[in-house]
Structure formats: C-alpha cells, structure tokens
N, C-alpha and C positions, 0 to 999 in steps of 0.2 A: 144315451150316447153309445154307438157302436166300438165294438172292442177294438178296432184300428185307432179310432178315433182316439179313443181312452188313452191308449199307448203312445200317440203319436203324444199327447197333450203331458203323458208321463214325462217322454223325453224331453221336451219344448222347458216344460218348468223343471226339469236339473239340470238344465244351464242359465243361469241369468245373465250371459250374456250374448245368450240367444242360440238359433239351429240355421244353418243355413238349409233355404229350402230342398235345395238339388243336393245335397248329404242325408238332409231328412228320410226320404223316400229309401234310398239305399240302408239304411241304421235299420227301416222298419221290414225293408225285404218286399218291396213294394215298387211298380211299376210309377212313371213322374205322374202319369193321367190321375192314378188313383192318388197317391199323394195331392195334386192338387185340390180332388174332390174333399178330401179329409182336410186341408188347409181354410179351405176355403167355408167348410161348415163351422170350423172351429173359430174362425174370423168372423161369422155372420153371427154366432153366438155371444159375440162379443170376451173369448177365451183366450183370444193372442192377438198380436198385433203383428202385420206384414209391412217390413220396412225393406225400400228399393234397395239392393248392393249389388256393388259390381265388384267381381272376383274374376281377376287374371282378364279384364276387357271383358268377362261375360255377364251380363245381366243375371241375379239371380235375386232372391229375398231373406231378407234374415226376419226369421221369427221371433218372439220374444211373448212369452206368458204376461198377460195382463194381471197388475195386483187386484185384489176382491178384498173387498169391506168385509170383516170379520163377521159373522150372522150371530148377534149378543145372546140366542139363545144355547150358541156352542159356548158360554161362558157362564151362563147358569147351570143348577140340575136345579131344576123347581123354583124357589125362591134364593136359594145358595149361589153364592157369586163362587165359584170355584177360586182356591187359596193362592194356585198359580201366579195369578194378576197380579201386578207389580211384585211379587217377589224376587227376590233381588238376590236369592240362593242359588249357587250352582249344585247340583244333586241332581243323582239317577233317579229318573221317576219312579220304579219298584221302589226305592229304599229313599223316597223323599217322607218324613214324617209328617209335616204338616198335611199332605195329599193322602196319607194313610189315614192320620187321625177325621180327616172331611169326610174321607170315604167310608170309614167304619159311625160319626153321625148321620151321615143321610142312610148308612142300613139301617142304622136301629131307630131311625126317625118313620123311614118308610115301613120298616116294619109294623111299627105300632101301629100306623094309619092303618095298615092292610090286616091287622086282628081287630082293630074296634071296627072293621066293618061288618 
C-alpha cells in the first residue's frame, strides 16, 4: 500500500464514526482528484466503506473502516495462545505479569529448542 494510502486509512480508522470525504483530502494535504484515487483503492480493497452524505445540500461521502477478522495466528507465538485472551485485568502491558511470565516461557522454551539444534 502506498504511503498516502496508509495515512489516509490511519486517519479513516481513528474515527469510528467515520471521515467525511471532502475533509479527508484537506487533513491529508492532498488535492480531491488524488484523494479520490486513494479512496477509491482503499474501497476496492475492501478497507472502508463509502457511504452517500449530504452536508449543508452538498453531496459528499462519509468513510468509515471496515472491521477485519482477527488473523488467529496474531493470537498464538507457536503453539501458545497468548494470556491476553479473555483476561479480564486491566494492566499496563510493560507491567502486566501474567504477559511477562508468557513472555519469559516462550524465551526459555525457544531457547532450548534453538541449543539442541
């Protein structure tokens, strides 16, 4: 993805309740033509969603980030379900222990594998 691209999709998903399009282009410092071109790949990619609005009688579009199915291998390291998963703690991740103690078994687990080879 091209770095306009990236940024525009940055801003689109920190707002959930969406970017109007004709604001969008201005936020990014960007000309409507090129903004459209960047809407419109990021819509073909199936990354947002373009919905009709009309502001002050003028047609324009409000964007809005499509949600994405979590990829379950961001939820493992190897066979380890990461401890995060339903936990039900509120804790700063530096200073969450149960993420500390996982993190320091899969070193010393990894480790081992990688001296008996």
């Amino acid at each position: 993805m091209a770095e306009s691209e990236d940024e525009a999709l940055n801003l689109i998903q920190s707002k959930p309740e969406g970017v109007l399009q004709n604001e969008l282009w201005k936020e990014l410092g960007v000309d409507s033509r090129k903004c459209s071109r960047i809407v419109k790949k990021l819509e073909e990619n199936g990354l947002i969603e373009r919905i009709e609005y009309k502001k002050d009688g003028i047609k324009t579009y409000l964007l809005r980030a499509k949600k994405r199915l979590v990829d379950p291998n961001f939820l493992l390291s190897g066979d380890e379900l990461i401890p995060c998963i339903g936990c039900d703690l509120e804790c700063i991740v530096e200073e969450c222990h149960p993420l500390m103690d996982w993190m320091y078994q899969l070193a010393i687990v990894h480790q081992s594998r990688k001296s008996k080879k």
